[in-house]
VMD Tcl script that builds the backbone (N, CA, C; Angstrom):
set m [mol new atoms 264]
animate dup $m
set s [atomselect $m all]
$s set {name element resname resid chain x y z} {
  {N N UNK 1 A 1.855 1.229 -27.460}
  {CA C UNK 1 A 1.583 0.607 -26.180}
  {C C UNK 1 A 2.710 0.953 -25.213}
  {N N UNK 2 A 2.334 1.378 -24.076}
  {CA C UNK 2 A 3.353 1.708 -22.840}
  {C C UNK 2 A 4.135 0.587 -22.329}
  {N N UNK 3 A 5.086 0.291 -21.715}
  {CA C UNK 3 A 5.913 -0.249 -21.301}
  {C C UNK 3 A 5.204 -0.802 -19.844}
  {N N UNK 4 A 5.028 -2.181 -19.676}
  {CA C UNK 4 A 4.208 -2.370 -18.763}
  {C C UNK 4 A 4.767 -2.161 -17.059}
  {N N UNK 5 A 4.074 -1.851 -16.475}
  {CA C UNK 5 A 5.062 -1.703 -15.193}
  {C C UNK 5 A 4.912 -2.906 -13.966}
  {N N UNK 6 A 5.985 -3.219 -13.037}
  {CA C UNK 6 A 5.759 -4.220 -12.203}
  {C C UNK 6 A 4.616 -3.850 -11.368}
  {N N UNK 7 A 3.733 -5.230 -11.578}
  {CA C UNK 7 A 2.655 -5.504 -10.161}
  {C C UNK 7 A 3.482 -5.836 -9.010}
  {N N UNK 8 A 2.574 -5.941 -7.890}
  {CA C UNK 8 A 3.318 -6.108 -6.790}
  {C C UNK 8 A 2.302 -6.393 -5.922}
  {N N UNK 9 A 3.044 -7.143 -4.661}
  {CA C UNK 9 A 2.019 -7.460 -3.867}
  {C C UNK 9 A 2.606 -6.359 -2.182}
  {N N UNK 10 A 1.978 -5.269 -1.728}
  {CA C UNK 10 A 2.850 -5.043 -0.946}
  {C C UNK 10 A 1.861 -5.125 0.396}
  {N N UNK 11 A 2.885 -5.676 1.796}
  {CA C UNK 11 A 2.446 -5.534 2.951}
  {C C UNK 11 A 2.615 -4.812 3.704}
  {N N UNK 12 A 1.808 -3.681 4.471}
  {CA C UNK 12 A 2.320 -2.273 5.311}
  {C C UNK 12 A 1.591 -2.407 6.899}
  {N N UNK 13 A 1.941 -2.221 7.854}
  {CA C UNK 13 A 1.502 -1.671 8.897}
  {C C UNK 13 A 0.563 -0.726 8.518}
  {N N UNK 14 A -0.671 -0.627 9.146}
  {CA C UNK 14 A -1.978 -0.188 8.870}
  {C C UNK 14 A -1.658 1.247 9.670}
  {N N UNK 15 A -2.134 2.329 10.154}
  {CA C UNK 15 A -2.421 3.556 10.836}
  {C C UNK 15 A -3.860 3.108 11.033}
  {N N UNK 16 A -4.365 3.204 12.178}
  {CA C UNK 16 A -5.776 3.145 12.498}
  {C C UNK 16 A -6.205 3.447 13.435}
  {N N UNK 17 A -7.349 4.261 13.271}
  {CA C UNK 17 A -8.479 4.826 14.900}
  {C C UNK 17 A -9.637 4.127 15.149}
  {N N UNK 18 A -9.966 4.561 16.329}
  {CA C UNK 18 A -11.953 3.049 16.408}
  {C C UNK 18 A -11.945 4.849 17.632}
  {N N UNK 19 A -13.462 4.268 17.859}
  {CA C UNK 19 A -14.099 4.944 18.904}
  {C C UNK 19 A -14.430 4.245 19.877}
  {N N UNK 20 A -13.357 3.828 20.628}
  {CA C UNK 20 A -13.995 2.200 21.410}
  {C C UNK 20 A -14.642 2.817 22.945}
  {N N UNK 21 A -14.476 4.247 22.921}
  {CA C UNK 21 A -15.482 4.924 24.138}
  {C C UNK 21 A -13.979 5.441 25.042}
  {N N UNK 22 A -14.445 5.537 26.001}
  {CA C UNK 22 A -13.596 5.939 27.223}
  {C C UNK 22 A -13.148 4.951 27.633}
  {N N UNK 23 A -11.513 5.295 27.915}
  {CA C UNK 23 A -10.766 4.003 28.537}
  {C C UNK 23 A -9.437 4.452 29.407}
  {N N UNK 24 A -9.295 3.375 30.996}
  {CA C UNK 24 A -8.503 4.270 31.430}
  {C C UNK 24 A -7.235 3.840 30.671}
  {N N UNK 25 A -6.303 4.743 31.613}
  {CA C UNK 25 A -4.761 4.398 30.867}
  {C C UNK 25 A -4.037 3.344 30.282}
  {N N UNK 26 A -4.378 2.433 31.006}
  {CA C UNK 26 A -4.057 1.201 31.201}
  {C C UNK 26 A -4.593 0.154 29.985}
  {N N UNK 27 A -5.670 0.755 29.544}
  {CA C UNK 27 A -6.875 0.062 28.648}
  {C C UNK 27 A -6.622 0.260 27.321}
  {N N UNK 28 A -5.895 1.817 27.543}
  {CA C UNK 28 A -5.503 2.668 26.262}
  {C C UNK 28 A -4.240 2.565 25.596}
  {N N UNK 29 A -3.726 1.856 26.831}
  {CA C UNK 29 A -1.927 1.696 26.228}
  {C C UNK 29 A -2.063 0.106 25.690}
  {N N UNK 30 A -3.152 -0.544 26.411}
  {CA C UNK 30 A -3.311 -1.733 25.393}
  {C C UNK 30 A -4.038 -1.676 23.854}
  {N N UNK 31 A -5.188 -0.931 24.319}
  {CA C UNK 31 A -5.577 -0.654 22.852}
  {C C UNK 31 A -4.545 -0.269 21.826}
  {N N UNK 32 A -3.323 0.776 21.952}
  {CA C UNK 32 A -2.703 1.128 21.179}
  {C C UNK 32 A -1.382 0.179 20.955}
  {N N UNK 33 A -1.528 -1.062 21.311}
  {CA C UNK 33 A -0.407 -2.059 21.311}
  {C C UNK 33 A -0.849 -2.810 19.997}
  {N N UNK 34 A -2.029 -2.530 19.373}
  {CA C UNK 34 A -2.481 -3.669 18.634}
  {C C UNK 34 A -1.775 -2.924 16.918}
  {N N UNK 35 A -1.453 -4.279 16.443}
  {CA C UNK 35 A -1.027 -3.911 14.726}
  {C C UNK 35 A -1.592 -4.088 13.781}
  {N N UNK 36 A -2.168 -3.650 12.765}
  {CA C UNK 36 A -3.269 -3.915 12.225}
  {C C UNK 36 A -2.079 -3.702 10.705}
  {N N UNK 37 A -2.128 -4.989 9.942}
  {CA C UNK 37 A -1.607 -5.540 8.866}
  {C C UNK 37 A -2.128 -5.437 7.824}
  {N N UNK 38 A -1.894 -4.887 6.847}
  {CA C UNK 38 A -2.820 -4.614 5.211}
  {C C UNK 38 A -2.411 -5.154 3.963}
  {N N UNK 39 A -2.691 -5.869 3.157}
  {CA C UNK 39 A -2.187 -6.239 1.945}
  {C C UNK 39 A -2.626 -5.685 0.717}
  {N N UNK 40 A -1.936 -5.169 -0.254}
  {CA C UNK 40 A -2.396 -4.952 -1.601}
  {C C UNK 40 A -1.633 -4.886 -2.544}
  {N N UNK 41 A -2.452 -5.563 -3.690}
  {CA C UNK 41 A -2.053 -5.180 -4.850}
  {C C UNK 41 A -2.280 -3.762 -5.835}
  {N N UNK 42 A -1.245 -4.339 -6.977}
  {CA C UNK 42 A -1.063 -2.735 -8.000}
  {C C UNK 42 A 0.282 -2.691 -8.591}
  {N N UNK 43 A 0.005 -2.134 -9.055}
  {CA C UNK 43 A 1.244 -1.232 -10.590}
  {C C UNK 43 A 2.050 -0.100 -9.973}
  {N N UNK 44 A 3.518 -0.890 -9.566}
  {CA C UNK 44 A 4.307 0.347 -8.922}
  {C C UNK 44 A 4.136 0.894 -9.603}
  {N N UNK 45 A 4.454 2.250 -9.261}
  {CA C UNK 45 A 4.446 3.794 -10.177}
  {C C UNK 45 A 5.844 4.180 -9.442}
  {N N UNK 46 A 5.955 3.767 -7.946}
  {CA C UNK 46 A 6.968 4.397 -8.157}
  {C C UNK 46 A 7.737 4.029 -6.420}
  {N N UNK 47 A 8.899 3.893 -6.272}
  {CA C UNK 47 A 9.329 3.197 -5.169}
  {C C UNK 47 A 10.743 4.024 -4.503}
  {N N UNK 48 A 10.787 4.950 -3.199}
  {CA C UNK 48 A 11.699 5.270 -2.351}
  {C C UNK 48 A 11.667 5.273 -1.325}
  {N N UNK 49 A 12.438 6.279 -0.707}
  {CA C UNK 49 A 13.258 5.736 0.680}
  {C C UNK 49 A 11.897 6.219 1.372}
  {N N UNK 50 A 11.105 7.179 0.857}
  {CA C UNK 50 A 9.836 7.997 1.198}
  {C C UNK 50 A 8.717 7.020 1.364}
  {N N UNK 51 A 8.638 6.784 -0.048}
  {CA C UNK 51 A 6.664 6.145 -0.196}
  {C C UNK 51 A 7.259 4.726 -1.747}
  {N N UNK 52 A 5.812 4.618 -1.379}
  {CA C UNK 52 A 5.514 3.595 -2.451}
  {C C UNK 52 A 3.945 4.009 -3.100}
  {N N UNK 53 A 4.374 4.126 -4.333}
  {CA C UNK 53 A 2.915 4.443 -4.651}
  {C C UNK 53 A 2.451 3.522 -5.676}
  {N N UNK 54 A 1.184 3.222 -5.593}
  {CA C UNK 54 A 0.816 2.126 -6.077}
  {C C UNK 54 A -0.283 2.311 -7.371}
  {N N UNK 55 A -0.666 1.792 -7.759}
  {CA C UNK 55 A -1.972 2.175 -8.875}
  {C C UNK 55 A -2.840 1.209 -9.416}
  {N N UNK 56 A -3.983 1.063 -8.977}
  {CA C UNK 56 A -4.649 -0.429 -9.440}
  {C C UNK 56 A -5.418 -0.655 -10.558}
  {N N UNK 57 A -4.780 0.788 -11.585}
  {CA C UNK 57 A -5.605 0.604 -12.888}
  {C C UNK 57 A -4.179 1.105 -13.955}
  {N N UNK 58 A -3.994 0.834 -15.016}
  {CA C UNK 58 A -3.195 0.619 -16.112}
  {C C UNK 58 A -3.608 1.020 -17.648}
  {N N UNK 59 A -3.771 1.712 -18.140}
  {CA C UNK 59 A -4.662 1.847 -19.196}
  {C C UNK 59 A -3.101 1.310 -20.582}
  {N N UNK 60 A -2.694 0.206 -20.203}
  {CA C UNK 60 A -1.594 -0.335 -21.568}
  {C C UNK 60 A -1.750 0.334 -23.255}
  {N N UNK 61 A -3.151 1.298 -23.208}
  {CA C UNK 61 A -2.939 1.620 -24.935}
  {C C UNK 61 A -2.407 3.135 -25.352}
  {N N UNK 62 A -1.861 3.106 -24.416}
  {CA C UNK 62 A -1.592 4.531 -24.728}
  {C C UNK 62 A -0.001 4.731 -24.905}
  {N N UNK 63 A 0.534 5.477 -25.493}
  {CA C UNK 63 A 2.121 6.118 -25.781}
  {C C UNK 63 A 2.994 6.082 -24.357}
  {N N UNK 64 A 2.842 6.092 -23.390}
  {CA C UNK 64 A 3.394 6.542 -22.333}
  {C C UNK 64 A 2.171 6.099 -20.665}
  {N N UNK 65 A 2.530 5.267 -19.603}
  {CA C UNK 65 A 2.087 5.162 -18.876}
  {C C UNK 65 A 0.730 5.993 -18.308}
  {N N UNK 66 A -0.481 5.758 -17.886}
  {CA C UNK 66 A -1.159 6.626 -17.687}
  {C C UNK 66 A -1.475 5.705 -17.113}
  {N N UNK 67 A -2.246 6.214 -14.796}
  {CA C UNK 67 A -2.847 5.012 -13.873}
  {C C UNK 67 A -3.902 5.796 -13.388}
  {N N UNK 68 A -4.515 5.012 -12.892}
  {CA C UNK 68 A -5.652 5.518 -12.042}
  {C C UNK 68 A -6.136 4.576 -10.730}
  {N N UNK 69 A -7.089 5.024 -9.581}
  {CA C UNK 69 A -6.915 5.013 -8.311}
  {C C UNK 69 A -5.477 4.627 -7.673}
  {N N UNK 70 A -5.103 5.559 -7.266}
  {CA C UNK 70 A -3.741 6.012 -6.572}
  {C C UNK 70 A -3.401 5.819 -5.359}
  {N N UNK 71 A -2.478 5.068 -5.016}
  {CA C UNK 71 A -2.695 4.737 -3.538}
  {C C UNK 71 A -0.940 5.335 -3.271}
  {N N UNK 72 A -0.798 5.671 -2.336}
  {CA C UNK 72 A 0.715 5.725 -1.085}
  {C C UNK 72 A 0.637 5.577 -0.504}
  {N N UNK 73 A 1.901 4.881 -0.001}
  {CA C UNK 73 A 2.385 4.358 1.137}
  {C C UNK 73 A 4.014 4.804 1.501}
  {N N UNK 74 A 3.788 5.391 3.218}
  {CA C UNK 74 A 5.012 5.646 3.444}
  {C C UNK 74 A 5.780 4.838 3.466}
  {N N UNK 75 A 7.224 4.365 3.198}
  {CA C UNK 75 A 7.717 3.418 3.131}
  {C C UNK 75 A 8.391 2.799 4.503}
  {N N UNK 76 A 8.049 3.971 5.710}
  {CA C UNK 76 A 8.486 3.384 7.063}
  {C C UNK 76 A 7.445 2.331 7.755}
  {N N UNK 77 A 6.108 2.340 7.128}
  {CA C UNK 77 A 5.433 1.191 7.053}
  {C C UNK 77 A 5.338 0.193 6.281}
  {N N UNK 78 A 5.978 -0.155 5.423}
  {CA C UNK 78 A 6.079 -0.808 4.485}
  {C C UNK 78 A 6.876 -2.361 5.038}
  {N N UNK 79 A 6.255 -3.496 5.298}
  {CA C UNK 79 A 7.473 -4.527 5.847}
  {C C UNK 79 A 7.274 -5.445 4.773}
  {N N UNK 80 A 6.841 -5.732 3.450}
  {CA C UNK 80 A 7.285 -6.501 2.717}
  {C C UNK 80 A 6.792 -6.171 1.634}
  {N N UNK 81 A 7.357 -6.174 0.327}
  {CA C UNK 81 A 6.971 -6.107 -0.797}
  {C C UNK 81 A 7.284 -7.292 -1.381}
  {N N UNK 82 A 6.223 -7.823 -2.461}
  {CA C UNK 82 A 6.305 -8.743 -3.381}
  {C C UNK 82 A 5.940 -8.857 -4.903}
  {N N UNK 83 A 7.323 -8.880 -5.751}
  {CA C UNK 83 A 7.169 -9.027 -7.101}
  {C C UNK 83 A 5.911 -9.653 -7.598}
  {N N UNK 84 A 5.279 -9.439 -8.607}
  {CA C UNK 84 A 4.491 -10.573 -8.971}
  {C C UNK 84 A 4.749 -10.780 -10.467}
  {N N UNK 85 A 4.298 -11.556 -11.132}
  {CA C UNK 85 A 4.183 -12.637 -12.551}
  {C C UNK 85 A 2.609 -12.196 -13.033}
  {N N UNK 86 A 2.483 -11.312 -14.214}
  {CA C UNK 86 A 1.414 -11.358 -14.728}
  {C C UNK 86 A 1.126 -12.682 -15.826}
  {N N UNK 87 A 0.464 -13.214 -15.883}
  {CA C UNK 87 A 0.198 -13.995 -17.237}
  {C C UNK 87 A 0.507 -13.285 -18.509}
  {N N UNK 88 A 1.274 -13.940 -19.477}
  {CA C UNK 88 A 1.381 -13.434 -20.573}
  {C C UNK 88 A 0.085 -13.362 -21.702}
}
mol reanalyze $m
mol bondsrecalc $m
mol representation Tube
mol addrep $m
């Protein structure tokens, strides 16, 4: 059995586009004022000054770590990470 790795709860500044039509300048510099906040969980894999990458599957029976669906995150969006407590 692999060595289990920390869950985590992490919070990032979102990147996001809409098609909200044509807008003048004014409309557009508000549209782009807005912050759009994301939360998720997962199985660090792995944490620097770069990214955070995350993994929301664990397969525990195997010799050596093995994850699946893979997520990153740059870490200049990144404004909070949180340990979590699995049940034993």
């Amino acid at each position: 059995m692999s060595k289990r790795p920390q869950l985590v709860l992490v919070e990032w500044e979102d990147a996001y586009s809409s098609n909200p039509g044509w807008l003048d300048v004014d409309e557009a510099k508000k549209w782009g004022q807005k912050s759009v906040f994301v939360r998720n969980t997962g199985y660090l894999v792995e944490q620097s000054k770069k990214r955070i990458v995350l993994a929301a599957r664990w397969d525990k029976d195997r010799d050596r770590p093995y994850f699946g669906l893979m997520q990153r995150i740059p870490s200049g969006m990144v404004r909070r990470v949180w340990r979590l407590r699995e049940p034993s």
